[in-house]
N, C-alpha and C positions, 0 to 999 in steps of 0.2 A: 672444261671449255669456257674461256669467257665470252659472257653476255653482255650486248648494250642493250638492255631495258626498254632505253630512250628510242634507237630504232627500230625496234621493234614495234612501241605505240606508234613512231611515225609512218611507218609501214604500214601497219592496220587499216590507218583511215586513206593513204594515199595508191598502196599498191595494187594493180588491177590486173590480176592474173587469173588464169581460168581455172575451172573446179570441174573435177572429173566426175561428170554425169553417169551415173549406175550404178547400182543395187550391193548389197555384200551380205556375203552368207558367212557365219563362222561358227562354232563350236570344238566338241572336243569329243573322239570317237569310242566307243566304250567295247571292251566285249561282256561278254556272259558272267566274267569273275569281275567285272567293274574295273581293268584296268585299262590303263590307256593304249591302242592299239597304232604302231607305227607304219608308215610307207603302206597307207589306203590311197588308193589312187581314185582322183574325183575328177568327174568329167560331164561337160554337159552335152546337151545336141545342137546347144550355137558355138562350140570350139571351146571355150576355157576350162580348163581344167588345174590342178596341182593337187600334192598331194600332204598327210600328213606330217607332220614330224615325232621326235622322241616322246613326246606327254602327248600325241595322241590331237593335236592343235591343229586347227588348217583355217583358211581365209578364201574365202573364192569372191570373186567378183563376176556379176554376172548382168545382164543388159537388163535394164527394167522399163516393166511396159507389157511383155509378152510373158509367156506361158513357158518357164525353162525347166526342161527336166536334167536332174543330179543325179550321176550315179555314182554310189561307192560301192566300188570294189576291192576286195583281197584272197591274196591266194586259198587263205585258210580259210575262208568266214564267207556267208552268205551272201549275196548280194543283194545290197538296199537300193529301189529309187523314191525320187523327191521330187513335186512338183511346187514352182516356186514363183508367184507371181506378184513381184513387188513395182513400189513407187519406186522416183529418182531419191537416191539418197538413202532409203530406209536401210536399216539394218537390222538383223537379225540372227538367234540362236539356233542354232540345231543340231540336237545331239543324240545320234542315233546309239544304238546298241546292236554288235553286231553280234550273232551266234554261229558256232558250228552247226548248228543243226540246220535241217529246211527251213523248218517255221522262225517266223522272226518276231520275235515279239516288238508290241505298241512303243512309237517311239514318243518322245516329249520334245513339241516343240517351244523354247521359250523367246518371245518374243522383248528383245531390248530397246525397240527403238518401233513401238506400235500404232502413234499418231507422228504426224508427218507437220513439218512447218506451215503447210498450208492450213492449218485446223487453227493455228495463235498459238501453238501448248510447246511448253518447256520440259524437256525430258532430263531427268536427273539418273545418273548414274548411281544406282543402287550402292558399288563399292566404295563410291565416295562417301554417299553418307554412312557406311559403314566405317569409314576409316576420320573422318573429322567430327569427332564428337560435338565439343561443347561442354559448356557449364549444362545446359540441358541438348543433350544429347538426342537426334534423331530429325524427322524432315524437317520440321522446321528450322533448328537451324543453318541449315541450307537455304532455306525459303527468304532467310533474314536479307539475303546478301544480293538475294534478284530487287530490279527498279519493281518499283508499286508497292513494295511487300515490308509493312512497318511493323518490327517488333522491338520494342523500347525497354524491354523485360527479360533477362536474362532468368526468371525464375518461371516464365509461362510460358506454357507452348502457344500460347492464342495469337493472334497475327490478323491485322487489318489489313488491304487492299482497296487502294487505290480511294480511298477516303471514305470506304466502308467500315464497319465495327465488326467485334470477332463474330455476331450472330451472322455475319452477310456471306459466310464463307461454308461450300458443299464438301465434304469429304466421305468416297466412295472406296470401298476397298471390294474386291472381287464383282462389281457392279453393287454391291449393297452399301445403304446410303450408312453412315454409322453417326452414335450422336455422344453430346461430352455432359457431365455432371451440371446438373443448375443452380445449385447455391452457392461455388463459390466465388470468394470474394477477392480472392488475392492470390498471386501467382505461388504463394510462398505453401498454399496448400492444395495445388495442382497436381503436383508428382509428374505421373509417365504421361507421354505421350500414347495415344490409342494405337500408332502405328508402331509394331516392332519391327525396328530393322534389320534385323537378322531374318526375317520371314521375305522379305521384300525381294520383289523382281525386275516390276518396272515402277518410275516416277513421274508422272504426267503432271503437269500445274500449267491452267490457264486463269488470267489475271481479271482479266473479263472479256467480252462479247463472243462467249463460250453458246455451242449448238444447244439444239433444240434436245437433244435426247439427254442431257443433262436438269437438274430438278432446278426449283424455283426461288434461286435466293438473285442477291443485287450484286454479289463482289467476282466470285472468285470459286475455281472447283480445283481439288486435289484430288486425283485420279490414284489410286495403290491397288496393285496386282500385288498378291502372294504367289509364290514361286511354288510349281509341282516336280520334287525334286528327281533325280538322277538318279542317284546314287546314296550311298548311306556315308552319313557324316554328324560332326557334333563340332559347335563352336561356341566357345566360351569369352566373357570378355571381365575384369573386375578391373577395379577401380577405387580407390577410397571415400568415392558417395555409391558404391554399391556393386551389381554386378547384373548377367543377363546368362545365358545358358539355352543353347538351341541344341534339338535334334531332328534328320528328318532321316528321312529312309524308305525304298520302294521296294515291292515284292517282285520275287523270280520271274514271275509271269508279266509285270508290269503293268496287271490292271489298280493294285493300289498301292498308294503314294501318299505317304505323308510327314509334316511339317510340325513340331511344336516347340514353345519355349519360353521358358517362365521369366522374370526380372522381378531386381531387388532394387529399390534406390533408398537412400535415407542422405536426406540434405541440411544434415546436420554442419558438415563442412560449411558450406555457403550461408547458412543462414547466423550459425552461430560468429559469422564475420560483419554481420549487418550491426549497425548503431544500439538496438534495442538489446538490452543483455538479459538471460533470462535463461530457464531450462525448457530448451526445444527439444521435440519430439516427432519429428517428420518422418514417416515410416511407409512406400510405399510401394506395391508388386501387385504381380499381375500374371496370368496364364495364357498363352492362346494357343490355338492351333488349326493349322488349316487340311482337311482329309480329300481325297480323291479318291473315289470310285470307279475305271471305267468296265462298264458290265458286258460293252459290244463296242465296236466301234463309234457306232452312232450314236449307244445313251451313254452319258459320263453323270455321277452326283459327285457332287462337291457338298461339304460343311465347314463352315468359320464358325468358331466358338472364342470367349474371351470372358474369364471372371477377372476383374480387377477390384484392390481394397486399396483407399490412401485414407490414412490416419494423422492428423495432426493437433497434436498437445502443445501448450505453450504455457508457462509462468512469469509471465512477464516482470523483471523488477525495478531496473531504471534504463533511462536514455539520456543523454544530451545532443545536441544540434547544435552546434554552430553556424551562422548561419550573417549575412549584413556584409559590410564591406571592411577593407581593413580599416580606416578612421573610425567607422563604425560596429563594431562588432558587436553581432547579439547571437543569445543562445537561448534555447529551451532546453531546460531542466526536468525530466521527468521525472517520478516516484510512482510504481504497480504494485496495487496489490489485487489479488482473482489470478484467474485461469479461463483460457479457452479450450475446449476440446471439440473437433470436427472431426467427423466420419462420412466418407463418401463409399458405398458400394455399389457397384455397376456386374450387370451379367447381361451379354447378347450372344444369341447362337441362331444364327443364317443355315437355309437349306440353297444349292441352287442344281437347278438340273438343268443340263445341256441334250439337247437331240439333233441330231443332226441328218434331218429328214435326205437330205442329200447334197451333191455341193453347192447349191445356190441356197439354198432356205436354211438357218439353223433358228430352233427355238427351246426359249430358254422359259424356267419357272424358276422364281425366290419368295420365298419365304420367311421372315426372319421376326426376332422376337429381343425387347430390349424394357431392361429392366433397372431402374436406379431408387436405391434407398439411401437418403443423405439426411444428414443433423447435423448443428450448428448451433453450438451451445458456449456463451460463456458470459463470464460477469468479471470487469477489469474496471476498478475504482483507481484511476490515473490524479496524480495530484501533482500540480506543474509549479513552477516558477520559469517567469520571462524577462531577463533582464541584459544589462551588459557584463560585455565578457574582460576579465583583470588579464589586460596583456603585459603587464610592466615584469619584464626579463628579471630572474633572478628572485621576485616575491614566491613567497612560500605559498600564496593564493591563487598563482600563476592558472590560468583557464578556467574558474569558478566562475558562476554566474554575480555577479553584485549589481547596485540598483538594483531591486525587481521594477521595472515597469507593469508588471501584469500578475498574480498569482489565482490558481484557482485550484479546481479539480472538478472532475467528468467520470459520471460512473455511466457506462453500458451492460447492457441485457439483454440477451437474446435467447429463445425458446424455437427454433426454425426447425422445422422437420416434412421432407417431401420425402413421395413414393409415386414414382412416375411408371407406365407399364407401355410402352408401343408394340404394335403389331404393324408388318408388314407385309401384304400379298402381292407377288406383278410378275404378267406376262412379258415377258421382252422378245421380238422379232427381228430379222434381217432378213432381207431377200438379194440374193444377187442378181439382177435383173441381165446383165452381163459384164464384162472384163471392165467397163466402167461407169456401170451404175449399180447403185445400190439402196434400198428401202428400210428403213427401220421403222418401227413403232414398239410402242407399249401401253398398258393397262395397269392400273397399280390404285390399291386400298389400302390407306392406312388409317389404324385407330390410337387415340392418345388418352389415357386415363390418367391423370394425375393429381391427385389429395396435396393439402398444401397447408400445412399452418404456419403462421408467419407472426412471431410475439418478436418485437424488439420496444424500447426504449430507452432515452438517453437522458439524464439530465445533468446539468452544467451547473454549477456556481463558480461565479466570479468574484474574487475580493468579500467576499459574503452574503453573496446576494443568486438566489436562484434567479437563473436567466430565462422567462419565458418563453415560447414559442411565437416567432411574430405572425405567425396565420391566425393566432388567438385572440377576438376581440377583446378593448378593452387596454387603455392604459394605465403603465406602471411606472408610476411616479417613483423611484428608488431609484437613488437613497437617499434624495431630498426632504419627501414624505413617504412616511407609513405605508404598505402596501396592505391590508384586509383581504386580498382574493386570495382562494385553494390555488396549492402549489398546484403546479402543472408542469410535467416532463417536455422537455425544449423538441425532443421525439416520441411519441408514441403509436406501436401500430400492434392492432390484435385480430387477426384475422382468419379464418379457415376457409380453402377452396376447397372443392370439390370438380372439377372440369372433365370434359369429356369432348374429343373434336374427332371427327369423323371428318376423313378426304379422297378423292377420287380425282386422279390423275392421271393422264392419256400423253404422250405428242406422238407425230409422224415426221417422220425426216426424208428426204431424197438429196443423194449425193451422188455427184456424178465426175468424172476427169474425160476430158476431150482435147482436141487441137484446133486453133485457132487459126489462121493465117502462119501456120509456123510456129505458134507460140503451143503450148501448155498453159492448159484453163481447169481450173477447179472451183466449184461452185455445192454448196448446200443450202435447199430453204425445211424449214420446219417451223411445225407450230404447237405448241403445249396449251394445255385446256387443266385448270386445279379449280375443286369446286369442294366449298367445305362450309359446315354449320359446327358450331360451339352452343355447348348447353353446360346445365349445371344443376346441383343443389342449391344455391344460394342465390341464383338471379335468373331469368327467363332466358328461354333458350335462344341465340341468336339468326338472325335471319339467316339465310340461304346464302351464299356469296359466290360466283362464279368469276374468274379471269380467265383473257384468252391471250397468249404472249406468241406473235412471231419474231422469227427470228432465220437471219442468211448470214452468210460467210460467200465471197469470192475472192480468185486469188488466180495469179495469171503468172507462168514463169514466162519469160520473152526469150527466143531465139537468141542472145548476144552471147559473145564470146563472155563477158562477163556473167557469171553465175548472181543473176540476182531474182527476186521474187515480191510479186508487191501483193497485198491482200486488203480487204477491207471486211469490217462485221458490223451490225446493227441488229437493231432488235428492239422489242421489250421486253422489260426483266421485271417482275413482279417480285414482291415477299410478302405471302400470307402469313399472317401472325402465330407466332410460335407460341407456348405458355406464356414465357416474361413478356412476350410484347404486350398482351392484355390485359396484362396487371399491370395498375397504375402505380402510380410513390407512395398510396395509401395502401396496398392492397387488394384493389377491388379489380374486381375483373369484369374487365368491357368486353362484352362477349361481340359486339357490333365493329370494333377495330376493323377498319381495311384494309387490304395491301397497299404496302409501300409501293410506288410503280416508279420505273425508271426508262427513260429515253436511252440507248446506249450507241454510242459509235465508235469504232476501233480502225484506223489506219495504221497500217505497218507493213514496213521492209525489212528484207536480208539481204543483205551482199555476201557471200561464200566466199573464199578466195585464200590462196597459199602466202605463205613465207617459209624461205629456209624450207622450202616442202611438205610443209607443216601446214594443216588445216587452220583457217581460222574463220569465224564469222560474225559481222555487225547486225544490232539486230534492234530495229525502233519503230517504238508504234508510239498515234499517239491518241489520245481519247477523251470523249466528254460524255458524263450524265449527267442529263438532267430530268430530277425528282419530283414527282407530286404526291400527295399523301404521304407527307414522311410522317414518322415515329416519333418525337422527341426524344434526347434521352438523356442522361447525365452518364459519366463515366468515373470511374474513380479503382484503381488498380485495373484490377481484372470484371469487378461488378456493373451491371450495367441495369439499371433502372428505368423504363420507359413511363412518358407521361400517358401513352395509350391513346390519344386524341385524334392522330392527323391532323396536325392542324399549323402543319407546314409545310413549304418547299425550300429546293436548295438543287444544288448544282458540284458536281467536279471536271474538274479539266485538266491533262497534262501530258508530261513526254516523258516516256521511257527510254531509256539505251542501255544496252547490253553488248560488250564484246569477250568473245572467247574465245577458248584453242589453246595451243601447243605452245606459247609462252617459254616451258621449258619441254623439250622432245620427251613424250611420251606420261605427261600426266596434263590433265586441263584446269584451266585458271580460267578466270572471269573477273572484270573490272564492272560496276551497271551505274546507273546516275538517273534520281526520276526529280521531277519537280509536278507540285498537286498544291491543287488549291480547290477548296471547297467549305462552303459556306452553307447558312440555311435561315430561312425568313419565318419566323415562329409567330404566328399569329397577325402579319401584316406589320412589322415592328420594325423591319428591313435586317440586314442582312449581317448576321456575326459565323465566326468560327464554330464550323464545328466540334468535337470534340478532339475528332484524329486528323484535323488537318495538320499533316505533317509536310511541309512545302517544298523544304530538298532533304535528298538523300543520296547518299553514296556510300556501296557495297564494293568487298571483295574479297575473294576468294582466292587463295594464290597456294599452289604446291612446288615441292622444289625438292632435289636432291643431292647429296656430296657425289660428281663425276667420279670422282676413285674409288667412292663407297657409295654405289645405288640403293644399298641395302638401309642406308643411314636416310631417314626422307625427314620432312618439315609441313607444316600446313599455315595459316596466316588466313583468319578470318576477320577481317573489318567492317567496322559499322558504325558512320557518322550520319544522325537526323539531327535535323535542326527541332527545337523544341515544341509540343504541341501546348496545346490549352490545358491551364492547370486546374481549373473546376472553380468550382466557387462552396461556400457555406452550405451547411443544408439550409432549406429553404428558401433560400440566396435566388435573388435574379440572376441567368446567367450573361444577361445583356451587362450587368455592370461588375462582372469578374470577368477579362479579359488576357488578362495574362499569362505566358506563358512560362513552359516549365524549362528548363536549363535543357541546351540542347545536348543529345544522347551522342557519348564517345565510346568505344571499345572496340579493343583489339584482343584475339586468344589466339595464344601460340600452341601448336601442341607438335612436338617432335620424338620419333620412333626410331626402332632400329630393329629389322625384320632376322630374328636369331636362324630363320629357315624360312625360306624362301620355295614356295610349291615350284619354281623352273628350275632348281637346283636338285644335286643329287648327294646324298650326306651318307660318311660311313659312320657315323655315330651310332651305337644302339639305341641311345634314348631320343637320337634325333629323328630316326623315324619312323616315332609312335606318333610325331604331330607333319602334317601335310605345314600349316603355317603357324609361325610363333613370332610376333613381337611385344616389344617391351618399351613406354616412353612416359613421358610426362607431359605435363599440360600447362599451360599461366594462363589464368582467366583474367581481363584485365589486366592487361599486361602494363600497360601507364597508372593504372591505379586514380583513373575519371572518378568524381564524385556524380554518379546518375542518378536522377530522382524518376520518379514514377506517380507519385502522386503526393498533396499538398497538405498538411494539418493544417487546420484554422484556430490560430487562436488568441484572445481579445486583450487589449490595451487598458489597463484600470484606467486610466489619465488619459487620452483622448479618444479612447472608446472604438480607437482603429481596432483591426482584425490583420493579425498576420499571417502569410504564408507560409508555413516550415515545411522547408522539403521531407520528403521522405524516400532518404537515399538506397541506391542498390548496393547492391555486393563490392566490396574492393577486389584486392589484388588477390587471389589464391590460386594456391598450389596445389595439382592433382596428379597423382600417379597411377599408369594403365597398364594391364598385362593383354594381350588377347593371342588367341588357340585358336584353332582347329585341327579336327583329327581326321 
C-alpha cells in the first residue's frame, strides 16, 4: 500500500476526530496442557461479549468506570468469572487457565497498561524493547528517543532528564528501588543494563513532577515490573557483541512461577572501532531471576535476585585525532604504554510480600539487600605530539602530524577500590477507600555502609618541564629561570572513607477520580518526609537532616467530542546526598552536604484522535525548575565529581512534544522534540551552563514492514542533540571553559525477517520445535557522524593555549542478530 508520510504529519496536528472512550481486556486462553483453547465464548453483564480464536486470542471491550464481570465459558472446561474495574483507556492482560476439572486453578493477571495518562507516565511496550536493540541494547535505548531524555553515549546506559545528571534519576523494578556501580568512569566500561529485557512486563517512565509515593531524587523515575509467567518457555537472543538466554515456567497447581536469565556481552566490536588502538578486553554478564510464591490467595512472596561481573582490561598503544578546520588542520598524535584493568561486582536480592487482607486493603513488605565490590586500577604513561596535519595529495607523509606545536607526555595512577553494602526495609500500604478513591503510604529504613579508598595522581610534562598544579602556591618561573621547588604531581588524591548513613522515609498519598460538571477529574496530593545522619571514621558525625517534599498531580478530561486531557503537577523534589555527593574533588567527605531542593511545575496535554482508523496521539507538557542548594559538579564521560558545597542555584525550563501511533497499520512509531535550557549561579558569579544543558533535541522511532512480506520488518531509531558543555582542565574555572561539544547525530538501522511467525501454522519438523525465530542485522551509525563525548586537554609549547581534542564515539558497525523462542 502506498503511503504519504507527509499527510499523515499533516493529519496529526490538524484532524479532529473522536476517540473511543473504554476499557479493553485481552489475552490468550490456556488449558491444563498449556495450549491455546478456541471458540470460548466471553460475555459480560453489560452486553459485550466475543469470542476466542485459533491461538486461543480474544479482545473485549468493555465500559470503564463500573464494576464489569467476564465470563468464560466452554463446552469442555470450567467456567471462569472476572471482575474488572478499569480507567477510560486502560488496558490490560488476562490470561486465564481453563481445566477439566471443578477446581480451577489461580490465574495471572498481567497488567500492560497500569498507570494511566493522567499520572504524566509513558508506558513502553515491553516487545518493542525486545525487538529494537541498539548498540546497547535495552530500556534505555528506547528512553533515548522520548523529549527530555538526553543520551549522547552510545556506550552508556546513563541518561539525563530534562537537565538533570544521571544521579537525579529513580529506577524501581518490582516496587524495589535498585542501584548502579560507583566508580565508573566511562561508558566504555559499563556493560549491561540492570534491566533484563527479556524479564520485563511493564514500562513506566515519568520525566518529572512524578507522585509522592515515588522516593527522593530531582529528574526522573523508571518504573520495571517483571512478568510472573504463564506458561513454560525459553528465549534466546545472540549477537556478535554477545548473547542473553531466558527461562521461565509455572507449576501444575499454579501457586509458583518463575522467571530467570543470564546475559553475555563483550564490546569488543564497538570499542575496537574507536580512535584508541589497543588490546581491549570488555567482558560482561550477569544472572537474575524473579520467583513467585502464592501460598493462599491472599499471601503471594516474591524474590528478585541479580549477580552481575563486568570486567574491563585495556593496553592502550597509540591514537591520533584529527581535528581543526580544513585550512587548518591539527592532529594529536598519541604513544601508550601501561594498562588499565577495572572490575566491577554487584549482588542484590529483594524479598517482597504481598497480603491481601481483602479487596480494599493490600499490604505489602520489602526487604532487600545490595552489594558492590569495585577496583579501578591502572597506570598509562601517554606520550603526545600536537601539530599540523601533511594534507598535500599524493606525498608519502600524507596525514602525519608535522610542525609539532606542543609535545609532552602524561602519566596516570590510580589505586581506587569501594565496597559499598545497603540495606533496605519498608512497609508499603493501599487502602481502597472506594470505586474512586484510594490511600497509599509507606514506611522504609535504609542503611548505607561504604569503605572507600581513592589513590589517583597525574603528572604532566610539557616540552620538558613538569607542569605544576595551579592550586599550589608559589611561582614557577620555567623555563626562563631555574625552578629549586620539589616536584609536585599536576593531580594528587590519597584518601580512605569509611561512611555510614542511616535514613528513614515515610509519604502518604490520596488519589481520587470523580466528575465534574460533566467532565472527568483526577486529582492526587501527597507528601514524603526523608530524614538521615551521616557519620564516619574519619570525620565527625554529621548533624540530623530532616526534608518534607509535597507534592499533587490534577488532571481534568472535558466532555468534548474531542478526546483531549489537560493535567498539571507541582511539587517539591528534594535530593539528599548520596555517597559521591559528599565527597568533594579532594576526597573528603562533607558529612553536613544538604539536599538539593527543587521547585517543580509540569503542564501537559493529550489530544487522542484517529486517522485511517488508526489511533494516534499528541502529547506536551511543559515545565520549570527551579533549584536552591545545588551540588556543583563537573562531568566528564560518564564520571561525575561533586564540589559538595551548595553553594549554588540554577534553573530549567522547557517544552516537550511527543506524537505517536499507527504511522504504519499495526506497529507504533513516535516522532518527540524537547527544547531545555538551564543554567546555574555558583557562588553569586551569575549565571553559566550547566553541564547537560542540552537545548534541542529530536527523537525517533519509526517501524515499518514489506506489505507482501509482513514477515520481512525494519526498525529506524534517530537521535539528533544539539551539543552540550565540553568541561574544562582539571582545576580549570569552569566560568571560563564554555564551549561546546559537536552536536550528537545518529541513526541505527536494524532489519529482520521472522523465519516463524507464532500466528502461523508450519508443517516443518524442525519448525516446530521453536513458537518464534528471526534472523537480521543491524548498522549502528548508519551515516558514520563523528560524536564526541568528552574533550582531552592539551597544552601549546608556543603560546601556552590549551586545546580541546574530541574524544570521539563509535563509527559506522555492523551487527548480526539470531533470536528464539521455544
Amino acid at each position: 500500500m502506498k503511503r504519504s508520510y507527509l499527510t499523515v504529519l499533516i493529519g496529526l496536528f490538524f484532524s479532529l476526530l473522536s476517540f473511543s472512550q473504554s476499557a479493553i481486556v485481552r489475552g490468550v486462553i490456556l488449558n491444563e496442557a498449556h495450549q491455546p483453547i478456541e471458540g470460548v465464548n466471553i460475555t459480560t453483564n453489560t452486553g459485550e461479549g466475543t469470542s476466542t480464536n485459533s491461538n486461543g486470542f480474544y479482545e473485549l471491550k468493555i465500559p470503564y468506570g463500573i464494576e464489569v464481570t467476564v465470563v468464560f465459558s466452554h463446552v469442555s472446561h470450567e467456567r471462569v468469572e472476572q471482575k474488572f474495574l478499569l480507567k477510560n483507556g486502560q488496558e490490560i492482560e488476562y490470561n486465564p487457565v481453563m481445566l477439566m476439572d471443578v477446581e480451577q486453578i489461580a490465574t495471572v493477571v498481567i497488567n500492560t497498561n497500569t498507570r494511566q495518562s493522567v499520572d504524566g507516565v509513558t508506558s513502553i511496550s515491553p516487545q518493542m524493547i525486545r525487538t529494537i536493540k541498539g548498540a546497547q541494547p535495552g530500556v534505555e535505548n528506547i528512553l533515548k528517543t522520548l523529549p527530555g531524555v538526553n543520551i549522547s553515549n552510545e556506550l552508556s546506559t546513563q541518561y539525563s532528564v530534562r537537565g538533570g545528571n544521571f544521579d537525579e534519576n529513580l529506577v524501581y523494578v518490582n516496587d524495589i528501588e535498585v542501584y548502579r556501580p560507583f566508580l565508573i568512569r566511562s561508558g566504555n566500561q559499563e556493560g549491561l543494563s540492570f534491566v533484563n529485557t527479556d524479564l520485563v512486563q511493564n514500562v513506566d517512565f515519568s520525566a518529572g513532577g512524578f507522585q509522592a509515593r515515588y522516593g527522593d531524587k530531582l529528574s526522573s523515575v523508571l518504573d520495571i515490573t517483571y512478568r510472573n509467567p504463564v506458561d513454560f518457555g525459553i528465549r534466546a537472543d545472540l549477537s556478535l557483541l554477545g548473547g542473553s538466554l531466558a527461562a521461565e515456567t509455572v507449576s501444575k497447581d499454579g501457586k509458583f512461577s518463575g522467571i530467570a536469565g543470564v546475559r553475555y556481552r563483550d564490546n569488543s566490536l564497538l570499542l575496537n572501532s574507536l580512535e584508541t588502538e589497543g588490546n581491549v578486553e570488555p567482558v560482561f554478564a550477569d544472572a537474575q531471576t524473579f520467583l513467585t510464591y502464592r501460598f493462599s490467595s491472599k499471601f503471594h512472596l516474591n524474590f528478585l535476585g541479580t549477580i552481575s561481573s563486568n570486567k574491563y582490561n585495556f593496553q592502550p598503544e597509540n591514537r591520533q585525532t584529527n581535528f581543526g578546520t580544513i585550512d587548518d588542520p591539527v592532529a594529536l598524535l598519541v604513544f601508550y604504554d601501561g594498562q588499565e584493568k577495572d572490575q566491577y561486582q554487584t549482588y542484590f536480592g529483594a524479598f517482597k510480600a504481598n497480603y491481601f487482607l481483602n479487596d480494599q486493603v493490600t499490604l505489602k513488605l520489602l526487604a532487600s539487600a545490595y552489594q558492590t565490590t569495585e577496583q579501578e586500577y591502572f597506570d598509562i604513561l601517554a606520550q603526545y605530539r600536537l601539530g599540523e596535519v601533511n594534507t598535500s595529495i599524493g606525498d608519502e607523509n600524507l596525514g602525519d602530524v608535522e610542525f609539532s606545536e606542543g609535545i609532552g607526555s602524561q602519566l596516570t595512577h590510580a589505586r581506587n577500590d569501594l565496597d559499598a553494602f545497603i540495606i533496605n526495609v519498608e512497609h508499603r500500604g493501599d487502602y481502597k477507600i472506594d470505586d474512586e478513591s484510594t490511600l497509599e503510604w509507606s514506611a522504609k529504613y535504609t542503611h548505607e555502609d561504604i569503605r572507600d579508598r581513592l589513590v589517583e595522581y597525574e603528572v604532566i610534562d610539557s616540552a620538558g618541564f613538569s607542569i605544576r598544579p595551579p592550586l599550589v602556591s608559589g611561582n614557577n618561573p620555567q623555563p626562563y629561570e631555574a625552578f629549586s621547588g620539589p616536584l609536585t604531581a599536576y593531580q594528587n588524591i590519597r584518601v580512605t572513607n569509611r561512611v555510614q548513613i542511616n535514613r528513614f522515609q515515610a509519604f502518604l498519598q490520596y488519589s481520587k477520580q470523580t466528575e465534574w460538571n460533566g467532565h472527568e477529574v483526577f486529582y492526587n496530593a501527597g507528601v514524603r518526609s526523608h530524614s538521615w545522619v551521616v557519620s564516619g571514621d574519619t570525620f565527625s558525625t554529621g548533624d540530623s537532616q530532616t526534608i518534607i517534599s509535597p507534592r499533587g498531580q490534577f488532571a481534568i478530561k472535558p466532555n468534548w467530542d474531542k478526546d483531549m486531557l489537560f493535567r498539571v503537577a507541582a511539587g517539591l523534589y528534594y535530593q539528599p546526598p548520596f555517597y559521591r555527593e559528599l565527597r568533594d574533588s579532594s576526597g573528603t567527605i562533607q558529612p553536613n552536604v544538604k539536599a538539593q531542593k527543587s521547585f517543580h511545575v509540569v503542564l501537559g496535554n493529550e489530544y487522542s484522535f484517529e486517522i485511517w482508523e488508526r489511533p494516534f496521539k499528541l502529547v506536551t507538557e511543559a515545565y520549570y525548575k527551579g533549584m536552591t542548594d545545588v551540588n556543583p559538579y563537573t562531568l566528564e564521560n560518564v564520571r561525575i565529581r561533586y564540589s559538595a558545597n551548595n553553594d549554588a542555584v540554577a534553573y530549567a525550563y522547557g517544552l516537550d512534544l511527543r506524537i505517536n501511533g499507527e504511522f504504519v497499520p499495526g506497529t507504533e512509531s513516535w516522532f518527540s522534540f524537547g527544547y531545555l535550557k538551564t543554567e546555574e549561579n555558583i557562588d553569586d558569579r551569575g549565571y553559566i551552563a550547566r553541564p547537560t544543558d542540552q537545548r534541542l533535541k529530536f527523537g525517533a522511532l519509526f517501524q515499518d514492514y514489506v506489505p507482501n512480506m509482513p514477515d520481512l520488518k525494519m526498525y529506524l531509531n534517530l537521535v539528533y542533540n544539539t551539543g552540550v558543555p565540553g568541561g574544562s582542565p582539571s582545576y580549570a574555572d569552569p566560568y571560563d571553559y564554555q564551549l561546546r561539544l559537536r552536536d550528537y547525530r545518529r541513526a541505527d538501522l536494524g532489519i529482520s525477517y521472522q523465519l516463524i511467525n507464532p500466528e502461523k501454522t508450519y508443517n516443518a519438523q524442525w519448525k516446530t520445535a521453536f513458537r518464534e525465530l528471526s534472523i537480521g542485522f543491524e548498522i549502528y551509525n548508519m551515516f558514520n557522524n563523528q560524536n564526541s563525548i568528552t574533550n582531552t586537554w592539551v597544552r601549546d609549547v608556543y603560546s601556552k593555549a590549551q586545546y580541546a581534542i574530541p574524544n570521539y564515539l563509535t563509527p559506522r558497525v555492523f551487527n548480526l542478530r539470531m533470536s528464539a523462542r521455544f
